[in-house]
Structures are given as structure tokens and as C-alpha cells.
C-alpha positions in Angstrom: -9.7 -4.8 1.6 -6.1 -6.0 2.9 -5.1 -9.4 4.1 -4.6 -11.1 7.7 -1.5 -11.3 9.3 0.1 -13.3 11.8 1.5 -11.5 15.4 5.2 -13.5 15.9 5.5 -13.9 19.5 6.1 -13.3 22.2 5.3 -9.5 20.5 2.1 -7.5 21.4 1.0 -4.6 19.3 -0.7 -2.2 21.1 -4.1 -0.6 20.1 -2.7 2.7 18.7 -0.3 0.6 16.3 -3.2 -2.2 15.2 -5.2 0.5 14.1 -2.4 2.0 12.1 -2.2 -1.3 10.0 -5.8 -1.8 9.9 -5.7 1.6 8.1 -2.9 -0.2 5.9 -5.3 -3.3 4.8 -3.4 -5.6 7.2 -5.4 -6.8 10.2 -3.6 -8.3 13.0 -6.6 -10.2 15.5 -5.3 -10.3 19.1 -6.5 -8.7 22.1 -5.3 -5.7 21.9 -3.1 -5.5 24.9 -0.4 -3.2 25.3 2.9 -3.8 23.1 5.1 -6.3 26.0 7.7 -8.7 25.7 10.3 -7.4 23.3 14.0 -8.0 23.3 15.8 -5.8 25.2 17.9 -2.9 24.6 20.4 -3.3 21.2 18.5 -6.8 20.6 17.1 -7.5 16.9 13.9 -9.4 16.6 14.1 -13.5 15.5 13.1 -12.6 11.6 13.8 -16.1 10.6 11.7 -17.6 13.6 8.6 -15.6 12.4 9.1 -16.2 8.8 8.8 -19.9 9.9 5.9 -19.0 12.4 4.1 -17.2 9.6 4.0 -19.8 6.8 3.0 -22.1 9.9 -0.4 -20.1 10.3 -0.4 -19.8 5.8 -0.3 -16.2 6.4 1.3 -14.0 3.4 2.4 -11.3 6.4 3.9 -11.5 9.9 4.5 -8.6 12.1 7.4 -9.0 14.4 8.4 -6.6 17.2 12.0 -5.4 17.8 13.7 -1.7 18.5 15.3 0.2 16.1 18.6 0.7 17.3 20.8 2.5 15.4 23.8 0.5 16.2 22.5 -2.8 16.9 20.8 -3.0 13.2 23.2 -2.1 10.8 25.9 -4.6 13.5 23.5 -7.5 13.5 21.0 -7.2 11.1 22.9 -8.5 7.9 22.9 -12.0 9.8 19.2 -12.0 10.8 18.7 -11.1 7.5 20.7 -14.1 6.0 18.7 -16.4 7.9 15.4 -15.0 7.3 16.3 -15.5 3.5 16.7 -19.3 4.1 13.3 -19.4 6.2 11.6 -18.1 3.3 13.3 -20.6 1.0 11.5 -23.6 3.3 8.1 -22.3 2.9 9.0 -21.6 -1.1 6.5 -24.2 -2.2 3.9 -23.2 -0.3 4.0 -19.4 -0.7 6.7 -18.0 -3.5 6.6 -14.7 -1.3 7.3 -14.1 2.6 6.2 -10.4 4.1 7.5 -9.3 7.5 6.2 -6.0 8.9 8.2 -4.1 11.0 5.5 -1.5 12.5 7.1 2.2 13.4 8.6 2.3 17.2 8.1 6.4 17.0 5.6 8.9 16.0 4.5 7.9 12.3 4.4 10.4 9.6 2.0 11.1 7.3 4.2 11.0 4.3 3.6 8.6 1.2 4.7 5.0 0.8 7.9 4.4 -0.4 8.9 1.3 -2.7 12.4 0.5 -3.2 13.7 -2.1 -6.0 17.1 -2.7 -5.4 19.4 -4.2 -8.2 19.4 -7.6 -6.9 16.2 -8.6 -7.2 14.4 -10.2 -10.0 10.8 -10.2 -9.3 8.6 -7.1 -8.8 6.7 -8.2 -5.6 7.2 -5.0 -3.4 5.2 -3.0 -5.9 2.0 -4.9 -5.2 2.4 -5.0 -1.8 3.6 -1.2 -1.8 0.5 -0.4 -4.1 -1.6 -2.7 -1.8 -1.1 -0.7 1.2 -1.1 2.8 -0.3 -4.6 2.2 -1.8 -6.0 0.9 1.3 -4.9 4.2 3.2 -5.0 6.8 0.0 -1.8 7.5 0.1 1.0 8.2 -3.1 3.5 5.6 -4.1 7.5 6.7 -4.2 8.8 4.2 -6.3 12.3 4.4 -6.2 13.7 2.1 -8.6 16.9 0.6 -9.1 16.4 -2.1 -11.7 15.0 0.1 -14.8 12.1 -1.2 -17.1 12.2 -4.5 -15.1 10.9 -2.8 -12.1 8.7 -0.4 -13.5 5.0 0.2 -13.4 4.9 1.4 -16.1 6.3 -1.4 -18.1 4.3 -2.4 -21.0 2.9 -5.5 -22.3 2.1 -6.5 -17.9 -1.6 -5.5 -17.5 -1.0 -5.7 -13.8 1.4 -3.1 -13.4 -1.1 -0.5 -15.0 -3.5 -1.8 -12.6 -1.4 -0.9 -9.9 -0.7 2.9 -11.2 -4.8 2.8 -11.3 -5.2 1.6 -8.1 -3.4 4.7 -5.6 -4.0 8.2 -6.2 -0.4 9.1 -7.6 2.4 6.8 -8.4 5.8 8.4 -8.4 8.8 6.6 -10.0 12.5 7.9 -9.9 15.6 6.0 -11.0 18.1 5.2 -8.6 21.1 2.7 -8.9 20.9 2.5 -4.8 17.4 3.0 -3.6 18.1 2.4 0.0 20.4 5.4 -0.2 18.0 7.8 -1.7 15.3 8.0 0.7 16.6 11.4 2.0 15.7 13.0 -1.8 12.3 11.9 -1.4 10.0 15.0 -1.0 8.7 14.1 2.4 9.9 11.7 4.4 7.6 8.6 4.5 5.1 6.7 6.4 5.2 3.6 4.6 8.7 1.5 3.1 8.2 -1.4 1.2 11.5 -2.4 0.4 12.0 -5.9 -1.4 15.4 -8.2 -0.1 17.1 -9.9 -2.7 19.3 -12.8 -1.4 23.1 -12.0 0.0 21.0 -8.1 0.5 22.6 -6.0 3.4 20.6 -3.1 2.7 17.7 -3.4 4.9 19.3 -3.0 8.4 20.4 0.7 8.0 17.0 1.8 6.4 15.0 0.1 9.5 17.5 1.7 11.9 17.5 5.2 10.3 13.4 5.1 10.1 11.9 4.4 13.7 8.9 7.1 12.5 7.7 4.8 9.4 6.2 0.9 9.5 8.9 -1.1 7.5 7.6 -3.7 5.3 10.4 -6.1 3.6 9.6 -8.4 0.9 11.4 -12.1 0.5 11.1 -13.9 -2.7 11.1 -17.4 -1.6 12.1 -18.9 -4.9 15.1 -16.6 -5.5 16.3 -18.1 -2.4 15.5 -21.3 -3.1 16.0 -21.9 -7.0 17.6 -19.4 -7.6 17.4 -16.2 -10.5 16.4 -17.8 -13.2 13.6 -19.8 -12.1 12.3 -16.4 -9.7 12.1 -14.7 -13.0 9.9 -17.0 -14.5 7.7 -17.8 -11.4 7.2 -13.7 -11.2 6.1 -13.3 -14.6 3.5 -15.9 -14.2 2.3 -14.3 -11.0 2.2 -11.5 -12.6 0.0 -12.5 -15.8 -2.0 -14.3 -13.3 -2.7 -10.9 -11.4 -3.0 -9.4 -14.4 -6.1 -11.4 -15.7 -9.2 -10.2 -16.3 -7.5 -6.7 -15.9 -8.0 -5.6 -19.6 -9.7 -2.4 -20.1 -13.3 -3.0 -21.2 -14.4 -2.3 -24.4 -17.2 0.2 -23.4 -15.0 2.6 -22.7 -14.2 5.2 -25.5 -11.1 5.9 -25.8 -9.8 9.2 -25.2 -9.3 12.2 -27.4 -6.1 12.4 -28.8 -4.2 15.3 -28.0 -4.3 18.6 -30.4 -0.3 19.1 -29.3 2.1 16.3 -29.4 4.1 16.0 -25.9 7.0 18.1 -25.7 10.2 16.2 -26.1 12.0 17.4 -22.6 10.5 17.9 -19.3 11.8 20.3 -16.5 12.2 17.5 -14.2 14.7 15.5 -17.0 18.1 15.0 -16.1 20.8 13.0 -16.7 23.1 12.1 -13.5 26.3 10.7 -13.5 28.5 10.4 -9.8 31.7 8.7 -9.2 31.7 6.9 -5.4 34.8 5.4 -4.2 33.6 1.9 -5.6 31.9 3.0 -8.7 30.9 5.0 -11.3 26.8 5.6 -11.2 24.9 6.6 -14.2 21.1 7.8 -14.1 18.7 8.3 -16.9 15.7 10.3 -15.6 14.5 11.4 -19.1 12.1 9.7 -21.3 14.4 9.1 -23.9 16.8 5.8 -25.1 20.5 7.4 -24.1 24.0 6.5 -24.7 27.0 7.8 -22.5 30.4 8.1 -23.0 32.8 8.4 -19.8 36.2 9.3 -19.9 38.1 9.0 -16.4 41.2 10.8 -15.2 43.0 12.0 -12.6 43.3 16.1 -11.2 46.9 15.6 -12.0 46.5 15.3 -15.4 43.2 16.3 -16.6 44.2 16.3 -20.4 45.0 12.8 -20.0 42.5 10.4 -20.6 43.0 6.9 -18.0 39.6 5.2 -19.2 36.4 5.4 -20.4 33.3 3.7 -20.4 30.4 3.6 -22.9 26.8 2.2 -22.0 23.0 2.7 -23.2 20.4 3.4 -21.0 16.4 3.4 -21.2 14.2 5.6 -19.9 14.1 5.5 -16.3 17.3 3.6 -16.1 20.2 3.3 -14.1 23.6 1.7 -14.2 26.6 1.1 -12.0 29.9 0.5 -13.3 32.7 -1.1 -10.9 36.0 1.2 -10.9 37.5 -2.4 -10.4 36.8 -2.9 -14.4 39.2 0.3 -15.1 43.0 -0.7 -14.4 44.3 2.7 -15.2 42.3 4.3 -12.0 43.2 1.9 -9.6 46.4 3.8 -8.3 44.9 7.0 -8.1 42.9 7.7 -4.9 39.1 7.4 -4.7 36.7 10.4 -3.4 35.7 9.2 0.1 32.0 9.6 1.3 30.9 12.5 4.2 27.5 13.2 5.4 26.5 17.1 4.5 23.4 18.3 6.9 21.5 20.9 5.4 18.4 23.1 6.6 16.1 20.8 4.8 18.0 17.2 5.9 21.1 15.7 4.9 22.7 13.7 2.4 26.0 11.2 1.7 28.0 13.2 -1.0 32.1 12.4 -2.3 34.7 14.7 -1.9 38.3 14.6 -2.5 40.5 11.5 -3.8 42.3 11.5 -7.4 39.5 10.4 -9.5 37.6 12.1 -11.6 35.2 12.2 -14.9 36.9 14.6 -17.5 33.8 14.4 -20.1 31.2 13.3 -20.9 29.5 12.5 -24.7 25.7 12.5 -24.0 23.5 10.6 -27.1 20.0 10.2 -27.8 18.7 7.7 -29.6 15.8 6.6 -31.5 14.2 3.0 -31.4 16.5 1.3 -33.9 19.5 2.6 -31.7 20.2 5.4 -34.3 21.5 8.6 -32.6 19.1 11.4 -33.1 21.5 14.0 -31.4 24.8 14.0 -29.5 27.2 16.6 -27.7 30.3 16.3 -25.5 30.1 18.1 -22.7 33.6 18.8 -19.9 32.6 17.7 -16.3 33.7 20.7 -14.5 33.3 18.8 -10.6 34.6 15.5 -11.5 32.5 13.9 -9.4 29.0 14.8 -9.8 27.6 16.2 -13.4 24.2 16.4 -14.6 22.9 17.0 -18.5 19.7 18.9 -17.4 16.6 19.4 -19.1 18.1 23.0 -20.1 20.6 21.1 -22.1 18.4 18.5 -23.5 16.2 20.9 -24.1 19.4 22.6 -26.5 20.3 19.2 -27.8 16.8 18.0 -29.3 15.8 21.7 -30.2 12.5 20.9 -27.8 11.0 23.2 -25.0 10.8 22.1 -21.4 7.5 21.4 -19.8 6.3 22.2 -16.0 5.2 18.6 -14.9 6.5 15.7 -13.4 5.5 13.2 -15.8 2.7 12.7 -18.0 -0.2 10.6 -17.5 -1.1 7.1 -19.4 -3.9 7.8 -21.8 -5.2 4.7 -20.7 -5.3 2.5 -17.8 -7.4 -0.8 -16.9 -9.8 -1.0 -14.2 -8.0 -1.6 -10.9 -8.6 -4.7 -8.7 -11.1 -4.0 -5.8 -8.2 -5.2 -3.9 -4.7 -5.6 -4.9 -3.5 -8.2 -2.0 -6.7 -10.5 -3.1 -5.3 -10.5 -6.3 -1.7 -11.2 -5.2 -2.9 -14.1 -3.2 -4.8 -15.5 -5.9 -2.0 -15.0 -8.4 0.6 -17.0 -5.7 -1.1 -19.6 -5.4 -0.9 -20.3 -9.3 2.9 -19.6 -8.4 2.9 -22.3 -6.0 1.5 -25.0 -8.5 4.3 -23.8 -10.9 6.6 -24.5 -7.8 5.3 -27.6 -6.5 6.4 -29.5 -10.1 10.1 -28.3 -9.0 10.2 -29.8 -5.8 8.7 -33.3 -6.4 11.4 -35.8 -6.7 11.9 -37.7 -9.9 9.9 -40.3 -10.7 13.1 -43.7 -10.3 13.4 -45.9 -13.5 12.2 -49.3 -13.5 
């Protein structure tokens, strides 16, 4: 199971760390010498130069050495980042997906693999490769998602995102508007980040720097960088239905029981979040239900006077971030400002202070055709960080929390025997899609 991947040079991994990906489905042939000839102190390793190095030897991953300085990442890395965007957009044609592997530089945990969709990106490539590497080791998937249903396994109608869930033992999805900054709420700190890098991303550099102790594995879609959005989206979705074919659940297989009790409506881990930053206001949906949210914004001066308000629906699993920049009336009064709490357990970026602040907020639930079911106003006693939790769901539909997590499909397909196989396969249909774009036009005669 896995894939091969290429060793940029002049890196050397040494035994301890080849094994590691082995155990990962990547194999890395060399000969096994000790890790020599990194940059030196505060130096970032030439991601564009292996990117190009990589699609030299047609290899879907390269692993490149470099430290994990704390400074010199989040200084330099936005710029090696930029240009190992536009390597990836010369190798588009070839391979619609570039994978550089950044293995740990400390003791690695044991924790799960952690996926992060950010909101730029428009394909869903890190999940296969997260899901790749966390069934070849048996570990859980973290999925922390900041795109909603786009991103989601458990999108329907995409046979190959329930053939993921089937493939690792637990898959994990939480809805985040900033993944990269949510790593700290994970409930163990992971072994594994598969983190995908949209173009004009910055994100990267501070999670590599901030996780010496986990193998960092960023994901480049070639044609976002080279076509652009639109033409990513439609290249992904046929990879994807090329992954996802043949992964129909047979028809031997009797269907499940149907359950004696219908699902309760709200589950004790349902919550909706809402947190003004000094940039913008963030809006979570971690329920299983079609919400709508109505902001009003104000000062501490004047908390009985309204100075905007926002309205926006969410789906289940969603998140939104709104721009203060798009209210006028709050641009005079002073933003919370951003300070790093340490607690026993680890620490976390909160917002204190500033002139901002939510004054209410009218929670809605909705049913498919957009009619509201139920609906309550409720004063946002912080101003800067309010929750509707699942006690007050549980209030506003009249349901009864429930213990777990999530619940599980009824149903799933028959997982791939090996989920990069299946990526490679479904690429190269992506790459005949691809090579149409780039041929020049045929001249008039």
C-alpha cells in the first residue's frame, strides 16, 4: 500500500525517519545513511526546487529536509511558499497535484492525522492523501474543515468521500473558519498534518514551525495555480468521480435494519459559535441542522444601540467569516486585539478588550425548503465569544441531547485496497482533462 517518493537533495533521511514513512505508505529508496547536508541554522528548505525535482522523477510526493525554526518559517516561508505554488503550476499538465513532505525534526507523537481545508482552496485533495496515510498506519483522521459541505467526507452524491470514511478506523470532522489556527483544540496533538495550500496561502509556515514533533505534508493543486478556480473545480470533481468508480456498495449486501428510535434531533457535542477577531466576525455551525443567524454589532458604550448587523445561513458543519470592513458603523470603534492564554492543558489565541462587540444574536433552524422550524433571540453577554449550545438547542427544538460525537452512516462502500492507487489512477484521468487546455489552438487556414 502507499506510493514512492522522491528524496530532494542534497537531504538524507535517516533510518529511524524512513521507517516512520514507510509506516505512512510512502517509501523513500535510498541508502539509508544518516540525515546530512541540510541548510543551516534559520535556513528554509528550496520547496520550489523539489517540487520541480519531483515531477522530474513523475513522483506524486517529494520529501525535502529543512529545520523548523520558529522564526525563520513564519519570516521566510510565505515566499518559498509563493514559489513552490508556481513550480507546481509547470508540472500542472502532467500531474494536477504536487505533495511535499516535510518529515518531523523532533520526537513524533502518536497522535492521529490531522487534515486541514482552509477556505481558499477548491479541490478536496488533502483528504485522500490524509485518509491515505492514516489507513496505511491505523490511525484516526481530524478533519478540520474550513470550507463546509465542499470539503466534507461526508458529502453526498461523491462515492469516493464515503470510501475514504470506510477506509481509517475513525474519521473526525469539526468546522472551523481557520483550520490552521485550531490545531491546539484538537484532542491530542497529532502525528500526522495534511494541510492543503491554496494559491496566495500564508498559512503553512507557522503550522510547520509550531509542529517540529509531527511529519508535515502540504498539498498543491497544480491547476488552481495554473488555471485558475474555476477550472480546479471541475478538474477535482472528475478526479474525484474517477476515484470514485467502481466504489458502489455491492448489491449482496443487505441493507441494515432500520432503527426502532429515530436519531435525536440535538447532540451534546452541538454548538453554535460565533467570535468577533479584530478583522472579522466568525460564525460556526457544528450542529446537524440548516441555521440562520442574525448579528447585531455595537459598541460597550452604547450597548442599546444597534451599529450593524449581519444575517447569513449556514449548513451543517459550516462556517462563515464576515469582514468587519463590510460594516461602516464599527469602523471607528476599536477592535479586540488577540493574546495568547496558556493553560494546564495547552494554550490558545483568544480576543480581549477593544470597542466592539455582538449585542444579540437571533438563532434559526430551518427545514429543507428554508422554512424556519424554530427561532429565539438570545443577548450575547461577552461580546466577543457566544455559543447557542446543545442545552439551548436542545430548549429550542423541544429534543433531548445525546452522548456521542456523531452518528455513523448506515451505509458505506467498500473501501479501495489503497487509497493513493486510486488517487494516482484518478489523476491521470485529470491530466488528460488538462492536456486539452494546454495545447495551442489549432491556426486558421
Amino acid at each position: 500500500m502507499g506510493t514512492t517518493a522522491v528524496l530532494a537533495p542534497p537531504f538524507r533521511l535517516d533510518d529511524a525517519a524512513r521507517d516512520r514513512l514507510y509506516g505512512l505508505g510512502i517509501s523513500v529508496p535510498g541508502d539509508g545513511a544518516p540525515a546530512e547536508g541540510e541548510p543551516g541554522a534559520g535556513a528554509l528548505p528550496d520547496l520550489a526546487g523539489a517540487i520541480r525535482f519531483g515531477a522530474a522523477h513523475d513522483a506524486l510526493a517529494v520529501v525535502v529536509g529543512g529545520g523548523r525554526e520558529a522564526r525563520a518559517w513564519p519570516a521566510g516561508g510565505a515566499t518559498r511558499l509563493a514559489a513552490a505554488t508556481e513550480a507546481s503550476a509547470e508540472s500542472a499538465d502532467a500531474r494536477p497535484l504536487t505533495v511535499v513532505v516535510l518529515p518531523a525534526t523532533a520526537a513524533p507523537r502518536h497522535g492521529p492525522v490531522a487534515v486541514l481545508s482552509p477556505g481558499g482552496a477548491v479541490s478536496a485533495h488533502e483528504l485522500y492523501v490524509g485518509a491515505a496515510l492514516a489507513a496505511a498506519s491505523g490511525r484516526r483522521v481530524e478533519h478540520v474543515n474550513g470550507r463546509g459541505a465542499a470539503a466534507s467526507a461526508a458529502q453526498p452524491g461523491i462515492p469516493a468521500r464515503a470510501g475514504l470514511r470506510a477506509a481509517v478506523v475513525q474519521w473526525r470532522e469539526r468546522a472551523e473558519p481557520r483550520p490552521e489556527r485550531s490545531l491546539h483544540t484538537l484532542s491530542a496533538r497529532p502525528a500526522v498534518i495534511v494541510m492543503a495550500v491554496p494559491p496566495g496561502s500564508a498559512e503553512a509556515p507557522a503550522v510547520v514551525a509550531a509542529h517540529p514533533d509531527a511529519d508535515v505534508v502540504l498539498v498543491f493543486d497544480a491547476v488552481h495555480a495554473r488555471h485558475g478556480a474555476e477550472v480546479a473545480r471541475q478538474v477535482a470533481a472528475l478526479i474525484e468521480l474517477a476515484a470514485g468508480v467502481g466504489q458502489s456498495a455491492p448489491a449482496a449486501r443487505p441493507a441494515p435494519p432500520a432503527p426502532s428510535v429515530a436519531p435525536p434531533a440535538v447532540r451534546a457535542s452541538d454548538v453554535i459559535h460565533l467570535r468577533l477577531t479584530d478583522t472579522a466576525l466568525e460564525l460556526t455551525n457544528r450542529t446537524r441542522e440548516r441555521v440562520r443567524l442574525r448579528v447585531t454589532l455595537g459598541s460597550t458604550a452604547a450597548p442599546g444601540e444597534p451599529r450593524a448587523a449581519f444575517e447569513t445561513q449556514l449548513r451543517p458543519q459550516e462556517c462563515h467569516a464576515e469582514p468587519m470592513s463590510a460594516a461602516p458603523g464599527m469602523a471607528e470603534l476599536t477592535p479586540p486585539t488577540a493574546v495568547l492564554r496558556h493553560w494546564s492543558h495547552g494554550s490558545a489565541e483568544v480576543y480581549e478588550g477593544g470597542e466592539r462587540r455582538i449585542l444579540r444574536v437571533e438563532a434559526s433552524v430551518l427545514d429543507p425548503d428554508d422554512r424556519v422550524r424554530a427561532t429565539r433571540t438570545y443577548d450575547a453577554t461577552n461580546g466577543l465569544d457566544f455559543s447557542v449550545t446543545a442545552r439551548d438547542l436542545e430548549a429550542l427544538l423541544g429534543g433531548r441531547a445525546e452522548l456521542f460525537a456523531e452518528v455513523r452512516p448506515r451505509a458505506v462502500p467498500d473501501p479501495p485496497r489503497d487509497v493513493l492507487a486510486a488517487l494516482e489512477s484518478a489523476l491521470r484521468v485529470g491530466a488528460t482533462a488538462l492536456a486539452v487546455l494546454d495545447r495551442p489552438p489549432k491556426g486558421r487556414g
